[in-house]
Backbone as CSV, one residue per row, in Angstrom:
resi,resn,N_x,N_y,N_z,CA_x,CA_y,CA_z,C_x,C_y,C_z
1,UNK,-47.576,30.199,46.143,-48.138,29.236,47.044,-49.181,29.934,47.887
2,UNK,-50.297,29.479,48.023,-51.313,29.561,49.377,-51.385,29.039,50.308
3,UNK,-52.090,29.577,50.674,-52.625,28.902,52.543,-53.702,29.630,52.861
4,UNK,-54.489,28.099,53.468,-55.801,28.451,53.891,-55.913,28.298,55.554
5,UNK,-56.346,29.119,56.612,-55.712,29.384,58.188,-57.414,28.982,58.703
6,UNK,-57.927,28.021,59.171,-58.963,27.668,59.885,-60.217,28.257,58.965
7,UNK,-60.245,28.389,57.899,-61.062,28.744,56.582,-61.363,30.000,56.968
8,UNK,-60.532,31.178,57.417,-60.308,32.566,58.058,-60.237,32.986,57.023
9,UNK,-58.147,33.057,56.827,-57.492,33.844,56.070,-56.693,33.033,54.836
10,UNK,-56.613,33.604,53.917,-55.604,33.046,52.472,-54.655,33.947,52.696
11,UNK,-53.236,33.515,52.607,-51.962,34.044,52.640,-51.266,33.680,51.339
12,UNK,-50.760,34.423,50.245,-49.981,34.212,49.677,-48.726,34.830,50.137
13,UNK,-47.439,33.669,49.664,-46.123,33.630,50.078,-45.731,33.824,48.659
14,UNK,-44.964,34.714,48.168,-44.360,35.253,46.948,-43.404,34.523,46.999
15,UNK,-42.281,34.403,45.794,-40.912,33.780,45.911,-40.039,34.701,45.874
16,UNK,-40.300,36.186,46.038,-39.515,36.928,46.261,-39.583,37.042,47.755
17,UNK,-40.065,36.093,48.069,-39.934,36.390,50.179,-39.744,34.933,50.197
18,UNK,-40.352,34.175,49.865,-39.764,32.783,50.197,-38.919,32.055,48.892
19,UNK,-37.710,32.336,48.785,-37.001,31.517,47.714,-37.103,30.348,47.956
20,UNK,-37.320,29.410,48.556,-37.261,27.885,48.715,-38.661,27.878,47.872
21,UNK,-39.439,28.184,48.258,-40.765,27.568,47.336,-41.372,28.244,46.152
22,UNK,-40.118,28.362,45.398,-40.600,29.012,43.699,-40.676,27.911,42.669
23,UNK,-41.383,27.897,41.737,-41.307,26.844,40.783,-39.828,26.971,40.286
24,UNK,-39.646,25.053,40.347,-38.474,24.800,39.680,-38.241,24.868,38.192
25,UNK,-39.654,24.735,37.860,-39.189,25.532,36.199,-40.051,26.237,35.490
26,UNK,-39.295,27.865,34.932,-39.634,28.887,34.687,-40.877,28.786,33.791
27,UNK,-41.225,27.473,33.106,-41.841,27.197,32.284,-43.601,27.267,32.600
28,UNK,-43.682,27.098,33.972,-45.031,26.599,34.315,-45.495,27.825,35.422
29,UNK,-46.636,28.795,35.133,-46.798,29.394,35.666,-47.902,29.321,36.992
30,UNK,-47.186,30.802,38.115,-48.148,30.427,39.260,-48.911,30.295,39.019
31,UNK,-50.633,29.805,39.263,-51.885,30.219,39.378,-52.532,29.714,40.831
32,UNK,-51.091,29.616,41.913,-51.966,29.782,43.184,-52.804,30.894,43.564
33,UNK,-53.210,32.093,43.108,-54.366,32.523,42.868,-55.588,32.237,43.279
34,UNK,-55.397,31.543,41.850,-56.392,30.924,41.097,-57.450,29.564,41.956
35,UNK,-56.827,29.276,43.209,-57.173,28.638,43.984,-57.675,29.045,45.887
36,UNK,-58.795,28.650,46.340,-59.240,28.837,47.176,-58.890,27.635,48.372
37,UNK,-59.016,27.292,49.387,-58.895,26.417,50.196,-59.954,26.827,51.981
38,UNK,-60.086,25.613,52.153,-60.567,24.952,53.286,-60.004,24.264,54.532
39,UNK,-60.152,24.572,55.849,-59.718,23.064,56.479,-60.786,23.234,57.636
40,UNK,-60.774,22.026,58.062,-61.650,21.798,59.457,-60.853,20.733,60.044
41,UNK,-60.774,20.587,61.587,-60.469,20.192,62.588,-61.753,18.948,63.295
42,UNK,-61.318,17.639,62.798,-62.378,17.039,63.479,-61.648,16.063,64.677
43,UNK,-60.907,16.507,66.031,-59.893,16.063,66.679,-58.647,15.960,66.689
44,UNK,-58.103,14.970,65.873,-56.543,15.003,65.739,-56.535,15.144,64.149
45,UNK,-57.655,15.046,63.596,-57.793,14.914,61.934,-58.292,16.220,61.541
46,UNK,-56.926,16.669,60.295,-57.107,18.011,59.328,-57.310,17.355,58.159
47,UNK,-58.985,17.847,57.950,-59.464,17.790,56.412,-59.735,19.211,55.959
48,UNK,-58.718,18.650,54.266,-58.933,19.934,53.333,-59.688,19.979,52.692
49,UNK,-60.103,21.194,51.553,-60.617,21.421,50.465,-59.930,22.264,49.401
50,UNK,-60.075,22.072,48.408,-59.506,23.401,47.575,-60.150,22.985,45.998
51,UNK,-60.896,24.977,45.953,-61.307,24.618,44.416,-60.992,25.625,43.778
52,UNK,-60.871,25.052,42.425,-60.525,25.899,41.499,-61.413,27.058,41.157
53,UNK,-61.051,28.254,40.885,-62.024,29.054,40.470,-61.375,29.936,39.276
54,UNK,-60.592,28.974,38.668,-60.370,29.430,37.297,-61.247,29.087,36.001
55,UNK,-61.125,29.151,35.038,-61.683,28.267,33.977,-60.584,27.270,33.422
56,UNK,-59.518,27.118,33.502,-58.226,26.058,33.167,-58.448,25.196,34.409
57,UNK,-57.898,23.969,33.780,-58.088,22.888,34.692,-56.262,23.330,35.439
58,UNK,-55.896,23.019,36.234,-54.741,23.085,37.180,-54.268,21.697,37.659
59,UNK,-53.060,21.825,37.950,-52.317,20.963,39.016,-51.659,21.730,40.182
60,UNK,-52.181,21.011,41.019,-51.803,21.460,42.493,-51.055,20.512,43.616
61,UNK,-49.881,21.151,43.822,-49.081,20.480,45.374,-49.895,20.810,46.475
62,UNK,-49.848,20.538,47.299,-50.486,20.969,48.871,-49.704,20.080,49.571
63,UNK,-49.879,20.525,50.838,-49.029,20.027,51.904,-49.805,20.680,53.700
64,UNK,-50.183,20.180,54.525,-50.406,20.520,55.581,-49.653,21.210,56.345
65,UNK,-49.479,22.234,57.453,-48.895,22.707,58.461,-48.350,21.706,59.370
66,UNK,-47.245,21.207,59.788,-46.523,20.876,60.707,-45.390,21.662,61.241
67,UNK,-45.367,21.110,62.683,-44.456,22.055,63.550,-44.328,23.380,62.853
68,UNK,-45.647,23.714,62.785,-45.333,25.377,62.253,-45.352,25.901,60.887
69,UNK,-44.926,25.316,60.005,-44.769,25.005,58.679,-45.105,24.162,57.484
70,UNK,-44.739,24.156,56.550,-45.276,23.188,55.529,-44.523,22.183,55.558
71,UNK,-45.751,21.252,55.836,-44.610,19.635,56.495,-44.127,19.106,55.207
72,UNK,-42.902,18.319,55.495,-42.282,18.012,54.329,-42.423,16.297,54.162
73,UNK,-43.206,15.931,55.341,-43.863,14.409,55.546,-44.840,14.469,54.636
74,UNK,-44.534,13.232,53.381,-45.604,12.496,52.485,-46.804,12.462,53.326
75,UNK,-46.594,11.747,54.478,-48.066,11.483,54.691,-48.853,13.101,54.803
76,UNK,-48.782,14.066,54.698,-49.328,15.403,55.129,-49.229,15.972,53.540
77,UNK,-48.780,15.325,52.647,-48.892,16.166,51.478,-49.343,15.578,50.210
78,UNK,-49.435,16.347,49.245,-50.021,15.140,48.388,-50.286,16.426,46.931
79,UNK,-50.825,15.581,45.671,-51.074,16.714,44.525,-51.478,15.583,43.311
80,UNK,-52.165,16.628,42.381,-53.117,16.161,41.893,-53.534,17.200,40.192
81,UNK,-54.514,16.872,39.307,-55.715,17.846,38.995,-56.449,18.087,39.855
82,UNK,-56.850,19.612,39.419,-58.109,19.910,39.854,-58.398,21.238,38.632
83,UNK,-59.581,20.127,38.214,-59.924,20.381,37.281,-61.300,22.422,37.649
84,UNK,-60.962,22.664,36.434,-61.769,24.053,36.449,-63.412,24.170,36.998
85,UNK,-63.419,24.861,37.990,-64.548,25.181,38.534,-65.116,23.933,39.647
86,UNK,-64.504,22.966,40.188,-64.400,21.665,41.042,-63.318,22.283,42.134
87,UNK,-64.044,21.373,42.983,-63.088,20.952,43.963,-63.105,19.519,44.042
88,UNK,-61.999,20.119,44.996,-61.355,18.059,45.836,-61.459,18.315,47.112
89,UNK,-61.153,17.338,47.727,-60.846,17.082,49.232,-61.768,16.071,49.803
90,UNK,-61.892,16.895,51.003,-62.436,15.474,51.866,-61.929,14.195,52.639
91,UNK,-62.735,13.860,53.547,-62.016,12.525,53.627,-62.096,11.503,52.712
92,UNK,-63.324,11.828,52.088,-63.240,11.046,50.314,-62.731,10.932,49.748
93,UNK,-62.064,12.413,49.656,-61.442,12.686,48.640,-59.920,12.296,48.904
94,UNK,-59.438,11.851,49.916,-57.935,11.591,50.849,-57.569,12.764,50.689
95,UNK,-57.603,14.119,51.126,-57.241,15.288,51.282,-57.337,15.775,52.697
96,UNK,-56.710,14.337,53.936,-56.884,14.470,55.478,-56.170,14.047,55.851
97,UNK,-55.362,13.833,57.008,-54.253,13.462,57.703,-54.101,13.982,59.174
98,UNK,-53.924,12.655,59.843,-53.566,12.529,61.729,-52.323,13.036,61.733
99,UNK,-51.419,13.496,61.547,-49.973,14.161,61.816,-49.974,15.513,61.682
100,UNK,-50.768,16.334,61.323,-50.567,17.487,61.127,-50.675,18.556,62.413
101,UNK,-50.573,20.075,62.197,-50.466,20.701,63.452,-52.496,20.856,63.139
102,UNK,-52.866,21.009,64.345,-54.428,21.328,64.388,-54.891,22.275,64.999
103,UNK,-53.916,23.178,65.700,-54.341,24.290,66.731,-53.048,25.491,66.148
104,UNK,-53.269,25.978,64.882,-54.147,26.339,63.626,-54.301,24.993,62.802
105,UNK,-55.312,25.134,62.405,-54.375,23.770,61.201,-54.495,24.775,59.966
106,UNK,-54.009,24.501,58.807,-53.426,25.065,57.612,-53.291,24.033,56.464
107,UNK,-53.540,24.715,55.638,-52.890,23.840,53.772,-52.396,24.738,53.161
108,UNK,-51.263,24.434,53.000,-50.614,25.030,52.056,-50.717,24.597,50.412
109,UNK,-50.603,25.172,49.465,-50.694,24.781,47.911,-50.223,25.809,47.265
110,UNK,-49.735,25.389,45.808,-48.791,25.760,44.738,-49.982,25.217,43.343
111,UNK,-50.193,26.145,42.537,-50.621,25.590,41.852,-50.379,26.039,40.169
112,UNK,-50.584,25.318,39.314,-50.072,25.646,37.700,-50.851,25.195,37.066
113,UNK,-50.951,25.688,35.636,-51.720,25.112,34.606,-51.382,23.614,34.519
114,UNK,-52.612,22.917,34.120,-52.237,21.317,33.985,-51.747,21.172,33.158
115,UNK,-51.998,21.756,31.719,-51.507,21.641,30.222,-49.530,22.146,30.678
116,UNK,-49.223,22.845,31.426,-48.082,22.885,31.288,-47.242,21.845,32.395
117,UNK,-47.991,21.609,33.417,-47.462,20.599,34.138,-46.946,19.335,33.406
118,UNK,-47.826,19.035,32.557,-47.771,17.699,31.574,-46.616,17.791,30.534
119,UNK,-46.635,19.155,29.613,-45.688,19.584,28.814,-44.405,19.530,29.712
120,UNK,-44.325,20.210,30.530,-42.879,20.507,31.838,-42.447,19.868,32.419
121,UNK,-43.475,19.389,32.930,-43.281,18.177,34.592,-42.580,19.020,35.444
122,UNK,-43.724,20.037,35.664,-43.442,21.135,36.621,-43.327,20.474,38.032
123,UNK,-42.595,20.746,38.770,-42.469,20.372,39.990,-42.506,20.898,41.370
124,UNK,-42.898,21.070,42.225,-43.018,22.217,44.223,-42.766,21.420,44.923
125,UNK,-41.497,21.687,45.611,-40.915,20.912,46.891,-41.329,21.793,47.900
126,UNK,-41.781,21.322,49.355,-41.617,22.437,50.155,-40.676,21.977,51.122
């Protein structure tokens, strides 16, 4: 999983430090990597970005920072393709949300090959 900290710093969280957020099946591999991210602060509203900079198209969880952490409120999370060498986001893109923390704000994401997501029905709870 990643995280992108006021478009500063990228943090990867291993699952040998965070066991709660390892893929639930062995089948579908990390390539949070493989992914970059964004956020900006326009008041109470955190808009993301995140692009791929692999050549495989991906599927990605994300989820915003609340109370500190990766909120586990739908409205703050969400997932998708994102296809190779693209991004998403935006408020276009619905990759924004009024509930989140904003003083850092943060996105968190998990991401896997799409071809195995589809084969697997790989899944990231946070």
């Amino acid at each position: 999983m990643k995280t992108d900290k006021n478009r500063l710093l990228q943090f990867l969280f291993g699952c040998a430090l965070l066991l709660t957020w390892c893929p639930l099946h062995a089948q579908c591999r990390d390539m949070s990597n493989s992914v970059s991210g964004r956020v900006k602060v326009n008041g109470n509203e955190v808009i993301a970005w995140l692009n791929n900079n692999s050549g495989i198209d991906l599927y990605v969880f994300y989820t915003f920072k609340e109370n500190g952490g990766p909120s586990h409120n739908m409205a703050n999370a969400g997932s998708g393709p994102l296809y190779a060498g693209r991004t998403n986001g935006g408020e276009g893109g619905g990759m924004y949300t009024y509930s989140a923390d904003t003083n850092p704000a943060e996105i968190y994401w998990y991401a896997v090959p799409k071809s195995e997501h589809d084969k697997y029905s790989c899944v990231h709870t946070w």
